[in-house]
C-alpha positions as CSV (number, residue, x, y, z in Angstrom):
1,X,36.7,-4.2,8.6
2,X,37.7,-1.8,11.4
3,X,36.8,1.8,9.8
4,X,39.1,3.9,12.5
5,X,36.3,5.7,13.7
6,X,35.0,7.2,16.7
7,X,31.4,6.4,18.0
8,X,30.7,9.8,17.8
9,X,31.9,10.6,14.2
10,X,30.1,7.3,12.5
11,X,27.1,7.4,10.5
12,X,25.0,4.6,10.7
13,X,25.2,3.2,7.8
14,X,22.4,0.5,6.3
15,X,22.3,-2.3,3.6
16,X,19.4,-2.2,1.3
17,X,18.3,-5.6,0.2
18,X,15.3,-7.3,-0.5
19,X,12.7,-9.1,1.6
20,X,13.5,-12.5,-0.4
21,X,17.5,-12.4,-0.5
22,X,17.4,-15.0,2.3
23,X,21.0,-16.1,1.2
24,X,22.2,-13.2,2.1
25,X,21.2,-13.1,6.1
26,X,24.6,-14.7,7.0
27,X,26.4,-12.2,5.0
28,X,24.1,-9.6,6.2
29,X,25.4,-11.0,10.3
30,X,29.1,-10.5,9.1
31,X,28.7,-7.2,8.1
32,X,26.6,-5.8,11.3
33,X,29.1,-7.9,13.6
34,X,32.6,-6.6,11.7
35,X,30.5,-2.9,12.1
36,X,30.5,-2.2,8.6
37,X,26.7,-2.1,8.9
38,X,24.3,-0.5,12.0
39,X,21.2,-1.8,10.2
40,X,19.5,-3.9,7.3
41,X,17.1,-2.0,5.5
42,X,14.2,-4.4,3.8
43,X,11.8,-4.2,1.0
44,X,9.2,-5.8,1.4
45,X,8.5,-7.7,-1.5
46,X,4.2,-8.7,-1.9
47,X,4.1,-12.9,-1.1
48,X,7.6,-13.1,1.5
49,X,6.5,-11.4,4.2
50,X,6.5,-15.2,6.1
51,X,10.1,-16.5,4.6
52,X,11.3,-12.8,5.2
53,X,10.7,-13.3,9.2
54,X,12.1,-16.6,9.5
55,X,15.0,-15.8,8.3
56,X,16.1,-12.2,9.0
57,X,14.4,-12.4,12.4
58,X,17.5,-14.4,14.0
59,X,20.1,-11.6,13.1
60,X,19.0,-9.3,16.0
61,X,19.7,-5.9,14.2
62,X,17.9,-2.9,14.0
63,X,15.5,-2.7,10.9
64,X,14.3,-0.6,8.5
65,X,11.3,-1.3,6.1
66,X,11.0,0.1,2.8
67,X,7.4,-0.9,1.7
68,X,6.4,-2.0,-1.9
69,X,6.3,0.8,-4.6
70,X,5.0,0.7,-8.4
71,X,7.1,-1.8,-9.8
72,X,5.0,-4.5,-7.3
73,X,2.4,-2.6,-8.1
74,X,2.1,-0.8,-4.7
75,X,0.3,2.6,-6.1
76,X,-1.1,5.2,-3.1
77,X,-1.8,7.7,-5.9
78,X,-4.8,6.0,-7.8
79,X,-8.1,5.0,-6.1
80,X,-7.9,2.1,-8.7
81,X,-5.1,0.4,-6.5
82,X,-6.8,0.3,-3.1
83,X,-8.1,-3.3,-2.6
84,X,-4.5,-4.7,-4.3
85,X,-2.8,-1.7,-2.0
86,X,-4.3,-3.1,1.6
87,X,-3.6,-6.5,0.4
88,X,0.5,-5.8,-0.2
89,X,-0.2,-3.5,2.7
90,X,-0.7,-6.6,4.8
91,X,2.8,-7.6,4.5
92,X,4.2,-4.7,5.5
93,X,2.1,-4.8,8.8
94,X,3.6,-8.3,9.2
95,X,7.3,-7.8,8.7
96,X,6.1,-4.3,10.9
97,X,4.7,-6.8,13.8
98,X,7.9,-9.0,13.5
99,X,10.9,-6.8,12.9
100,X,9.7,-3.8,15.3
101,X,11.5,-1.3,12.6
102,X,13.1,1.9,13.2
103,X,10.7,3.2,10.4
104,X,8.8,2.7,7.6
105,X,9.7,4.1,4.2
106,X,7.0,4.9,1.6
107,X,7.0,6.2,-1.6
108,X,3.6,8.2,-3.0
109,X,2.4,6.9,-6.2
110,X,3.4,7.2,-10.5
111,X,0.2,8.8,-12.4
112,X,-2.2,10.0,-9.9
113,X,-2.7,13.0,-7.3
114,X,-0.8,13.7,-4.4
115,X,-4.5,14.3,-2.4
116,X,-4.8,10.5,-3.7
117,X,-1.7,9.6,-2.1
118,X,-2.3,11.3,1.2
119,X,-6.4,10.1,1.8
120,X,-4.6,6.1,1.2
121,X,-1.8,6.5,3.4
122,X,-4.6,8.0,6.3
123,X,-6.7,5.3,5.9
124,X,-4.1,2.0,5.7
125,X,-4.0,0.4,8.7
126,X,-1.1,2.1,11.5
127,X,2.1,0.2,11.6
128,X,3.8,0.0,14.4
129,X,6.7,2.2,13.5
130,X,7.3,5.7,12.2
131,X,6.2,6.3,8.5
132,X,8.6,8.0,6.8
133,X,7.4,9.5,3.0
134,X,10.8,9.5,0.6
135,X,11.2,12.0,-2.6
136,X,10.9,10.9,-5.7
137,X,12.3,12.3,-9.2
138,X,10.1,14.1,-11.7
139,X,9.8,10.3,-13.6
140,X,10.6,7.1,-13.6
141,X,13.1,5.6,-16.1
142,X,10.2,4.3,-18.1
143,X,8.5,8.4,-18.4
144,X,6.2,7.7,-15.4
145,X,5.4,10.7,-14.0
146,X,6.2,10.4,-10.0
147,X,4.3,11.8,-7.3
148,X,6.1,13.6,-4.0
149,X,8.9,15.0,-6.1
150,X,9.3,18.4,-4.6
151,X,10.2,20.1,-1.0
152,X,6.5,21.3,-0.7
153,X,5.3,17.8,-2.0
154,X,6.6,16.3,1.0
155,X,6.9,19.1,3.5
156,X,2.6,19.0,2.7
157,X,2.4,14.8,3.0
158,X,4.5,15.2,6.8
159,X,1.9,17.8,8.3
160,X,-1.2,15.9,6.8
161,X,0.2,11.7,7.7
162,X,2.3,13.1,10.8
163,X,5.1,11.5,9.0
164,X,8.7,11.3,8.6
165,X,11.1,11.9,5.6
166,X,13.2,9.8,3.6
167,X,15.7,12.4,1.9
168,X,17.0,10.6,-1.2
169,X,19.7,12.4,-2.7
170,X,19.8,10.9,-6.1
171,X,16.1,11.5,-6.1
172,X,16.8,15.2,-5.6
173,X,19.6,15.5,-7.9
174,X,17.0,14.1,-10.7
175,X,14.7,16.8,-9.9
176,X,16.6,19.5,-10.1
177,X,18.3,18.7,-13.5
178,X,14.4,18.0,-14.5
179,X,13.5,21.4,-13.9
180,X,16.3,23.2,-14.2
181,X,16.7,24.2,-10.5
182,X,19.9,25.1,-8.8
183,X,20.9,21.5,-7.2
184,X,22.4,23.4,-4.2
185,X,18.9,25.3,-3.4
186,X,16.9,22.4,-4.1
187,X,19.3,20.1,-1.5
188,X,19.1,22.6,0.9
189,X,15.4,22.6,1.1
190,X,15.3,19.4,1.4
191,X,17.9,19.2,3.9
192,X,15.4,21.9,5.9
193,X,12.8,19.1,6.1
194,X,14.8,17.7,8.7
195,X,15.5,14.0,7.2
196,X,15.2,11.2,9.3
197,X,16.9,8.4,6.9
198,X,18.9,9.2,4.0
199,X,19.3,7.6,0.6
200,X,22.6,7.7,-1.2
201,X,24.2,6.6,-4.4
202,X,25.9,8.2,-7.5
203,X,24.8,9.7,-10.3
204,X,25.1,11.2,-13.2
205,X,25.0,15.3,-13.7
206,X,22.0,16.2,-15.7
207,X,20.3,12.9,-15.6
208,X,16.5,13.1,-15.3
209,X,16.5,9.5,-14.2
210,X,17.6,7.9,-11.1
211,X,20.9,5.4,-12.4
212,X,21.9,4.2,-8.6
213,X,25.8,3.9,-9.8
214,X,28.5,2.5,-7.7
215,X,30.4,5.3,-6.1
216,X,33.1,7.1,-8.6
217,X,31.2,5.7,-11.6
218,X,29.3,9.0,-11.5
219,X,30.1,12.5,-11.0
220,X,28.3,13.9,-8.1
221,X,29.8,15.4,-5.8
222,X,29.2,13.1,-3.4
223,X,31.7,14.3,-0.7
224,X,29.6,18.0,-0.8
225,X,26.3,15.4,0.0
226,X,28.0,13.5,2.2
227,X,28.7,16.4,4.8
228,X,25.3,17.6,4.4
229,X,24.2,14.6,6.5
230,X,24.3,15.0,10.6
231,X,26.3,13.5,12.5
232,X,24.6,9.6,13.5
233,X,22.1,9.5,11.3
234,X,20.6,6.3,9.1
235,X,21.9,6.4,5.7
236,X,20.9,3.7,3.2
237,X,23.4,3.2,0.7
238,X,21.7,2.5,-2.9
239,X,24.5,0.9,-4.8
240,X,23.8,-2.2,-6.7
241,X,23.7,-5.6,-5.1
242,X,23.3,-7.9,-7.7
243,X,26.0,-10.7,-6.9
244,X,28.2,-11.3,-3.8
245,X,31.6,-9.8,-5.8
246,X,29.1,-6.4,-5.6
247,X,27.9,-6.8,-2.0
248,X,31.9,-7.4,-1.6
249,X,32.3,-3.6,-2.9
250,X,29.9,-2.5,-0.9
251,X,32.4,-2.2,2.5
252,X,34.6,-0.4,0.2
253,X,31.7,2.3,-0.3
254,X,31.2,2.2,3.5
255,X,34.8,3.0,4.1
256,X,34.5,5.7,1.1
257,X,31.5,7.5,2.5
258,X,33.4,7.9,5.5
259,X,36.8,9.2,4.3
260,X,34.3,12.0,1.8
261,X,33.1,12.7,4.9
262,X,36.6,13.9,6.7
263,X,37.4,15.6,3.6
């Protein structure tokens, strides 16, 4: 799939999956060699850490990790979850060892305190990659309340972890129609974090919970979020994955992306 770009005016695009989609790696090998994809982004799901190496170690492609979060049961926010936190925690730290990522992604927590958050992340052992925190909408689709959900929330986590930030888009946009904030304003204080990975899907106008649509089956305004986004930067795309006729689609949101981003 030859995108007619320049080097120099590609982003570098990513394919989330998970950690145990091991029939994917030699679709995941087509798309990096055809340069559809620069990277594989991985979530790390508790028990695969072992599988996840043997098989996605052969591809030779830069990695990103994306470690557990509450639906695995991966909570930073309560104290309750520490001894079932370091144990998840010990995956990550072995895909970490094996992949040598370009970073770590981490979300913060549902239910608990942001100071909860922040003691965890200073005491889990160091990977051996960047940490970067990502934003999260005011709740989950099931009412959890999240923690990290605003520019201060995270600008605060990066100067107490030294960490990096995952700028979710979607995330944002969920915010803002939570709290009735101007979307621009609240994007562009974001965007003055300095992001080091992006997160990007469609979405609904007004939705207080994160949808992760296909492209055009939203009504963001997705070229306007596109441009926001430097030039060579990582941007994960969210879209759903959950057959091969969808992965299929997903070099027809690659090519997308790039023509909202000439326009």
């Amino acid at each position: 799939m030859d995108l007619g770009l320049s080097q120099s005016d590609k982003l570098h695009l990513g394919l989330k999956i998970w950690s145990s989609n091991r029939p994917l790696v030699s679709e995941v090998r087509r798309l990096h060699d055809s340069g559809v994809i620069h990277y594989v982004e991985l979530y790390v799901v508790p028990g695969t850490a072992k599988d996840c190496c043997e098989a996605f170690s052969v591809l030779e492609l830069p990695v990103v990790l994306h470690a557990p979060h509450f639906g695995a049961g991966f909570n930073l926010s309560l104290e309750a979850k520490q001894g079932s936190n370091r144990i998840m925690w010990d995956d990550v730290l072995r895909c970490a060892d094996c992949f040598q990522p370009e970073g770590l992604i981490v979300h913060l927590g549902t239910h608990g305190r942001l100071s909860e958050s922040i003691r965890q992340l200073q005491t889990l052992d160091r990977v051996s990659c960047p940490v970067w925190v990502e934003n999260k909408p005011c709740v989950t689709k099931d009412e959890s309340p999240c923690v990290g959900v605003t520019p201060s929330d995270i600008a605060y986590v990066r100067q107490r972890c030294h960490a990096g930030f995952c700028f979710d888009f979607g995330h944002a946009m969920c915010y803002a129609a939570a709290t009735g904030l101007d979307h621009h304003r609240v994007m562009d204080e974001f965007m003055a974090l300095k992001p080091n990975i992006f997160h990007l899907c469609d979405g609904k106008m007004g939705d207080i919970h994160d949808q992760h649509l296909h492209f055009g089956e939203g009504n963001y305004d997705l070229a306007a979020l596109v441009n926001r986004i430097p030039d060579g930067a990582m941007v994960s795309l969210e879209t759903p994955k959950r057959s091969m006729e969808e992965l299929t689609y997903f070099e027809v949101e690659c090519r997308m992306l790039h023509e909202l981003r000439r326009s």
